[in-house]
Structure formats: C-alpha cells, structure tokens
N, C-alpha and C positions, 0 to 999 in steps of 0.2 A: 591757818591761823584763826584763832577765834575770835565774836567779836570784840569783845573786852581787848583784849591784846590788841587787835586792829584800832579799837577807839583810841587806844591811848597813844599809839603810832600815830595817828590822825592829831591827834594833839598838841604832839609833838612837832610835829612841821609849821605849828600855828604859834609856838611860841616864839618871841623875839629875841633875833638875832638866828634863829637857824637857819641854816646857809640850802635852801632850797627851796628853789623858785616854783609855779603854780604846775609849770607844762612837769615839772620833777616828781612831786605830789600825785599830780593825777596819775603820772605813770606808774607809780609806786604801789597805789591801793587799787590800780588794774590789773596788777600783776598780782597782789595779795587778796584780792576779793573780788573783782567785777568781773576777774577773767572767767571766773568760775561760776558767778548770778550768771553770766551771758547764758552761758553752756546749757544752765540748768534751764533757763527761759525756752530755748531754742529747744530744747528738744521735748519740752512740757506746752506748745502752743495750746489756747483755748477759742471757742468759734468766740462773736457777738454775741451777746449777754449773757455769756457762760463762763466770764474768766473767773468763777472763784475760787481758786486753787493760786492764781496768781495774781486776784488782787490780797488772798490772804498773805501770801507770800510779801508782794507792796508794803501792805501795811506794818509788817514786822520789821521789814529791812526800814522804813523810814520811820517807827516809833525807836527801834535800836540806833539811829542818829539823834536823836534828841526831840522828834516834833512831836506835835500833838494833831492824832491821826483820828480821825472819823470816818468808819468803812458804812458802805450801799448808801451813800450817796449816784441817786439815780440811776438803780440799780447793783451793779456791782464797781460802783467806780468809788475811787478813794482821796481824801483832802489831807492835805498834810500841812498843819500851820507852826512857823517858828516866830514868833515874836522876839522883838530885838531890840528895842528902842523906839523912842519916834521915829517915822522914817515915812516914805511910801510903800503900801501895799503894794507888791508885785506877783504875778500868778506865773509858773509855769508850767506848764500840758506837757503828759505822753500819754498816748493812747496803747492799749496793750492785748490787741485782740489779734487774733489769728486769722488762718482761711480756709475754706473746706477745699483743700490742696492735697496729693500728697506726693512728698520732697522725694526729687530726682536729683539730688545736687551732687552725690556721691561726698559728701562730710562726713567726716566721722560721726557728728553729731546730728546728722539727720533726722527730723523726726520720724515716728513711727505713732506717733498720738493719733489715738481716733477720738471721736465723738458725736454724740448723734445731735444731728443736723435741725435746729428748731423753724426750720421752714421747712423743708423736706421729709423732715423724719425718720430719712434713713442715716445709719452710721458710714459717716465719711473720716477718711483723714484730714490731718489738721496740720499746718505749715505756717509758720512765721514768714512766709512768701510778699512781705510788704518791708520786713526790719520794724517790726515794732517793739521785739525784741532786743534791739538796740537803743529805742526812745526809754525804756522803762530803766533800762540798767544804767545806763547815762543819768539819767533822772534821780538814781540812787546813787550815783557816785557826786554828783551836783548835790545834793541833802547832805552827804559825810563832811565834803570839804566845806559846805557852808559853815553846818553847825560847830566844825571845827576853828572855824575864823570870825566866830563874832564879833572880835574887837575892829573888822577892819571895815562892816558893814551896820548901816543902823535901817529899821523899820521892820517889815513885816511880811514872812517867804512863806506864800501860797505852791504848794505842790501839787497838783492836780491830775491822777490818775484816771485816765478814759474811756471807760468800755466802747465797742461796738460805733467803731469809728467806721470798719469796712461797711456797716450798714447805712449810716448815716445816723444814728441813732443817740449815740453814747452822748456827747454836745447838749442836744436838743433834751435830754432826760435831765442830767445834770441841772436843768436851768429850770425846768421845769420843777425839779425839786428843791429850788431855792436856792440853790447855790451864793448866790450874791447878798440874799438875806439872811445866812445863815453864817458864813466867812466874812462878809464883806465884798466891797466891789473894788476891784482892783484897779489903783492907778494905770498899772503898764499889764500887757499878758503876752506871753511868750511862746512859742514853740517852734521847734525843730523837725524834721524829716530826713533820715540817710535815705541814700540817692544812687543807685546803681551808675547811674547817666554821669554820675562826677568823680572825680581822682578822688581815690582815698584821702582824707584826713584834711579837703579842702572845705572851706565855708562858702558857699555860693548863695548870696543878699541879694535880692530885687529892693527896688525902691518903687515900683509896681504892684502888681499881683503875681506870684509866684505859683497862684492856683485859681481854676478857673471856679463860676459858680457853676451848678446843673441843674435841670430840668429834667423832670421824668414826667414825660408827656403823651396821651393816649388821646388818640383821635377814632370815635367811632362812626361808621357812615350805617347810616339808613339805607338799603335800596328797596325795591319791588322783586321781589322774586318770581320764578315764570321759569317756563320749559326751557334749555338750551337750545332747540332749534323756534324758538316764535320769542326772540329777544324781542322785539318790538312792543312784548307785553307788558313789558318788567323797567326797573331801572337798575342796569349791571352797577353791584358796588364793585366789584373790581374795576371795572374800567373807570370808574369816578375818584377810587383809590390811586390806581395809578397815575391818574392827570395831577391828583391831591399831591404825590410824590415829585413828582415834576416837577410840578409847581414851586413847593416848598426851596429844590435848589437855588431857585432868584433867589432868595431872601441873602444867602451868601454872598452869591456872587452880584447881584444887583443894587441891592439896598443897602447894604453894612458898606461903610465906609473899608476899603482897600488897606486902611493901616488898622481898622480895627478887628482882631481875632475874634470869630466865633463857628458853632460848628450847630449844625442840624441832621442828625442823622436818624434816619428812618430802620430801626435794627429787628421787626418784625413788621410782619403784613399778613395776614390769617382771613379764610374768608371759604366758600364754601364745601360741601362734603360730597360733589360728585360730577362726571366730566359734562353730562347733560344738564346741570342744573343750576339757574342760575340765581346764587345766593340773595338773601333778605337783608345782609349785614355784613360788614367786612371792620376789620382793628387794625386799626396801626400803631407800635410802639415806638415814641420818639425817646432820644435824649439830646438835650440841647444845653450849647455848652456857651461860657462869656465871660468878660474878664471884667464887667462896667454895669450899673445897674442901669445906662441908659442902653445897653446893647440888649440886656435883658427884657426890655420894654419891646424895644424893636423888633426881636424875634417871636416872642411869646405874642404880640399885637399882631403879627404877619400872618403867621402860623394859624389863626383864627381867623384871619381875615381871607386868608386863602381856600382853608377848610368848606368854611361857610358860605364862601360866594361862587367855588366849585360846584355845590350841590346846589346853588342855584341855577347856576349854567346847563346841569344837570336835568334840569325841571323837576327839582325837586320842590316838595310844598313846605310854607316855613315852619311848620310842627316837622319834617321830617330831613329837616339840614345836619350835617355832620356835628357831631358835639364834641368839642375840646376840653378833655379834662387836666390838671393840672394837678400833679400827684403831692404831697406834702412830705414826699421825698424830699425837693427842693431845697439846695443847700447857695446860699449868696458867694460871691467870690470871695474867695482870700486876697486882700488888699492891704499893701504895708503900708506904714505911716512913713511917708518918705524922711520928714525930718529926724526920726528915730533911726530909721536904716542905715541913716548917712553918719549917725551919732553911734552908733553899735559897730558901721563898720569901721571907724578910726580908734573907737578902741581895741578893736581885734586884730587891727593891724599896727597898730603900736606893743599889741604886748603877744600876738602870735609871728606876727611878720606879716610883709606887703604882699609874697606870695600864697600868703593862708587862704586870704581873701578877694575869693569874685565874684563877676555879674554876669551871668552867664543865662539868657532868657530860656525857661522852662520850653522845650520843646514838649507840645502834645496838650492836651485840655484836662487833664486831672484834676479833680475835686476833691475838697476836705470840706469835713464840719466844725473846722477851727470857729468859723465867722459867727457861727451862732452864740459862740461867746461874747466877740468882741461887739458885733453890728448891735445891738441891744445890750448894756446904751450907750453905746460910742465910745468902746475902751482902743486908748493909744497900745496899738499893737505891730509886732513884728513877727515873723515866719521863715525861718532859714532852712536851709539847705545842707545838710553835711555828707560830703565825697564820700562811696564806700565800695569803690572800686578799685584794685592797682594800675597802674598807671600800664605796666605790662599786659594787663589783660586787653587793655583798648590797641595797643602796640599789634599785639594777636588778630584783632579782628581786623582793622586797617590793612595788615599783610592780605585779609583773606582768611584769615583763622576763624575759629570757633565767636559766634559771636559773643558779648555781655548780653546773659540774661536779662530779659524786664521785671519788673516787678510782677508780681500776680503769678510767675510762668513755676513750676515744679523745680527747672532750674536756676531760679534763685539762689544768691549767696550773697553776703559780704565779708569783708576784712573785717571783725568786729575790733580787732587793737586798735586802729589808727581810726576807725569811725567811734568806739564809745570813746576815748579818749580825746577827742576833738569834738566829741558831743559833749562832755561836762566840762572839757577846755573856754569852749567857747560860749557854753550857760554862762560860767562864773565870771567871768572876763564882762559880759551882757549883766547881770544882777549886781557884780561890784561894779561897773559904772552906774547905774540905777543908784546904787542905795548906798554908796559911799561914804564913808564916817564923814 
C-alpha cells in the first residue's frame, strides 16, 4: 500500500463515529506498514554513530506523518516535532543503532549487514541483537496514529530519534548539541525498551529504577620493578592488584546496605611481560554498577579509598599510590517518577487490560543513556518495558528446553507483532493521557 493510501486509511480511523478502537488501528497499520519498516530495520542494522541510512530512513517515515523533522541533531540522530495546540511539551526516545554482532537466529530476516567498525577498524557484522529495531518502528507507528488523531490530544509531540545508545554516546551528543534550546524542554520524556526476559506484548513498569547507572572505572598501580627471584627489591603490583581485588569485594558485601543492589566487578587485570620479572605497573578495569546516586557515592568513595590505602600498606610512597580514574563513560541510573508510573499504569490498564500490565523487578544491572536527558534539569520522566517473548518459548526452557536468548547473544530474536504493536499501543495510551484534549 502506498503511503498516500495509508495516510488516508490513518484518517480514516480518526474520524467520528468509526467504529474502531486504538488496539484495532494499530493492528491494522502493522499489518499494512510497520510490518514491513520492521523487516526492512532488522535486516538493514547500523553500528553507533553510523545509522545514516536509517536515520534518513526516520526522518522520511516521520515527515510523511506530518511532523516537522530536523535530521544530525548530535550526530546522526533526529527530532520530530508536531505541534498541536497549547498543551504540554512531551518527548519521546528510540534509539536505533545496532551491534558489531553477527545474527545466528535462523530468521528469515536475518541480517547479513556488515560495516566497518569505528573503534576497531575492521569490517564486522551488524545485528539488531538489542530490538532497537523495534523502538524505531513503534516510534513510527506512534507518529502515524498521533498525527492522525489530533482532535483528541492538544500540545506539543517531541519525537526523538537516538543514535549510539550501545556506546553511551548518542544521549550525551544530542544534549550537548542543544537539544532543549533548540525544541524546547520537555515537560514529560518517555521511553521504551522490548525485553526478551518478558511475555510477548506485556508492559512491565517499575516505580523504581528499571536500569541501573554504570561506571567505567580504571585503577592503575604503580609498583617497583626487580628480577623475579630478589622480590625483596621491588614492589609486586600484582600482588598489590590482587589484595586491591579482594578488597574491593567488602564494598558489596560489607558496606551497601543488604536491600540495596549494586555490582563491582573487576572484568581485566593486565600486568607484566615475563615469568621472571617482576612488573613496574599493573591495570585494572572495573565496571560498577547502582540504582541510587547515594549507592553511587558509596562505591566509587570505597573503591578509592581501598585502592589508595592498599598501596599504602604496600609501602608505597604517596607520589606512587594507585590512581583511580573515572571514565566519562559514566551513565546515572534510569529512575522513574513514581507518581507518573502509577498514573501511566492505570491508564494502560484501563484501556489495555489488568493483565497487559506488570511490575516485575529487572533482574541484572543494565544501563541506558536515557538519564542524561532527563537528570539535567529534572525532567518528569518514565521507562518501560515491552514483553517480546512468547509465552511458549519460556514454557521450552523451564521443561529443560532451548533456552531464551539474551540480549547482545547472535541468537537474539523477537516476536515483533505483538511487541511493535504494544509498543505504539502503549506510547499512545501514555501521550493521550499526558496531553488530552
């Protein structure tokens, strides 16, 4: 169908009195259109800061609904604004970048896209191994039925397309290039995530943090170096690494309160080049994980404070103590507004049902760069969850079957019917209570 033809089918569901409801609609233009953007998404993935072939793609599919689009905004990411009346400004995010993957899922649509690697430099394959290929096309089916329903909402629908979210990156550029002086600063901002871990086409809300913050953290030790057999000459940084290591476990298990999540892990340790000799220097690469910016203090204070008074124990001199660096990787946690959580979930269980929606606590410490929107300067925000699993496949692996892929893994998949279609289900349900005539 073309989109002309499509648009005016969109139209038509908007007019008064026709007899079909939101969940009908959306089924209807996933079937005549999104089923087919998925497809093309999914087997077209692009690395971080490379999508432009699919932000050009974005920006077309959302100027042909009606918005006024401005593309490399922070790179390759793109704004999509509809104005509508007075109303509240609302924002919401998909990010739409790929990963240097390549897909074992056995789809017909599997990709096969390469692209060469801008940290590496070599040509790798590319996978939509996270569903962000889900966020973007939901995203455009959310823009169709909006613009096809203005009578029923008033203010002003930020769309907000976002590269190079697997890096940490795409967030922090966007903002950096003014994003909020240049659209506006949004009263509410929104976003989504499909979710292997949940049933197909359910909505799973925290009133919490539903993602953790991270730390990308490097601890370098100074030692003395000296022959392998006359240690006595030298000061081993391994051996001062590994107490360093030790150590660092309290902080978990000692110091953080029992009910509060957090994670330290120690994921290299590098150090010297030969069996007799005993190294000058030794690295360790942390990443540290929390759901609280007082947990944040607590680990990242610890972790210094352990470092540092190791290599004193060490007999180290105070020009030659461990140095804690703290990488600007650094992303703060994803923290909902409880009062909105609770207000987005009654309406999504008054017009999806009681069973659409749950609270179902994120197992694992996962990170987004959502925050960097919202935490500067304090925008009332929410982050959901959409199921995109069948309920059969978890049936499978509790027998003992094949397990559900994770995220990131080659065998990655989802249901994209029942997850895009409950992803723009459950935007519009979320934006018309916001912005309600």
């Amino acid at each position: 169908m073309s989109y002309r033809i499509m648009w005016i089918a969109l139209a038509l569901l908007a007019t008064p009195g026709y007899a079909q409801d939101l969940s009908t609609a959306v089924q209807a233009d996933y079937d005549e259109h999104l089923a087919g953007l998925f497809d093309h998404f999914h087997r077209n993935p692009e690395l971080s800061t490379l999508e432009n072939e699919t932000a050009r793609r974005m920006a077309l599919e959302l100027s042909l609904a009606g918005f006024d689009v401005t593309e490399g905004v922070g790179g390759t990411g793109v704004v999509a604004m509809l104005e509508n009346g007075d109303g509240p400004l609302v924002m919401m995010r998909a990010d739409m970048d790929g990963l240097p993957v390549e897909e074992k899922s056995g789809l017909e649509n599997a990709s096969r896209a390469q692209q060469k690697d801008p940290i590496t430099g070599n040509t790798v394959f590319t996978m939509h191994a996270c569903g962000h290929d889900v966020h973007i096309t939901s995203l455009v089916g959310t823009a169709r039925h909006m613009a096809a329903n203005k009578g029923e909402w008033k203010g002003t629908l930020m769309l907000v397309v976002q590269p190079a979210e697997e890096r940490v990156l795409g967030a922090a550029a966007m903002k950096e290039d003014d994003i909020w002086g240049r659209f506006g600063t949004p009263d509410y901002a929104l976003a989504f995530h499909v979710s292997s871990n949940d049933v197909a086409g359910v909505i799973n809300v925290s009133e919490g943090s539903p993602y953790a913050g991270a730390d990308t953290v490097d601890i370098i030790i100074h030692g003395v170096g000296t022959h392998g057999a006359h240690p006595h000459r030298g000061k081993d940084p391994i051996v001062l690494g590994s107490q360093i290591v030790l150590a660092l476990q309290t902080l978990v298990a000692r110091e953080l309160s029992p009910r509060d999540p957090g994670v330290v892990t120690v994921g290299s340790f590098h150090s010297g080049t030969k069996h007799n000799i005993i190294s000058d220097r030794a690295h360790l690469q942390l990443t540290v994980r929390n759901t609280s910016t007082e947990t944040r203090d607590l680990l990242l204070k610890g972790i210094e404070r352990i470092a540092v008074n190791m290599g004193r124990v060490a007999g180290l001199p105070e020009d030659k103590l461990p140095e804690v660096i703290i990488s600007n990787e650094s992303v703060p946690p994803t923290i909902n507004d409880a009062g909105l959580a609770r207000r987005l979930k009654q309406a999504w269980s008054e017009s999806m049902g009681d069973d659409a929606v749950v609270d179902i606590p994120t197992k694992g410490m996962g990170a987004e760069d959502f925050p960097f929107f919202t935490v500067e300067p304090g925008i009332t925000s929410v982050y959901w969850a959409i199921g995109g699993t069948p309920q059969e496949a978890f049936d499978i692996e509790a027998a003992g079957g094949e397990p559900v892929p994770s995220h990131h893994s080659p065998l990655f998949k989802i249901s994209p019917e029942p997850a895009v279609t409950a992803g723009v289900e459950s935007t519009v349900v979320a934006l018309m209570e916001l912005m309600a005539e």
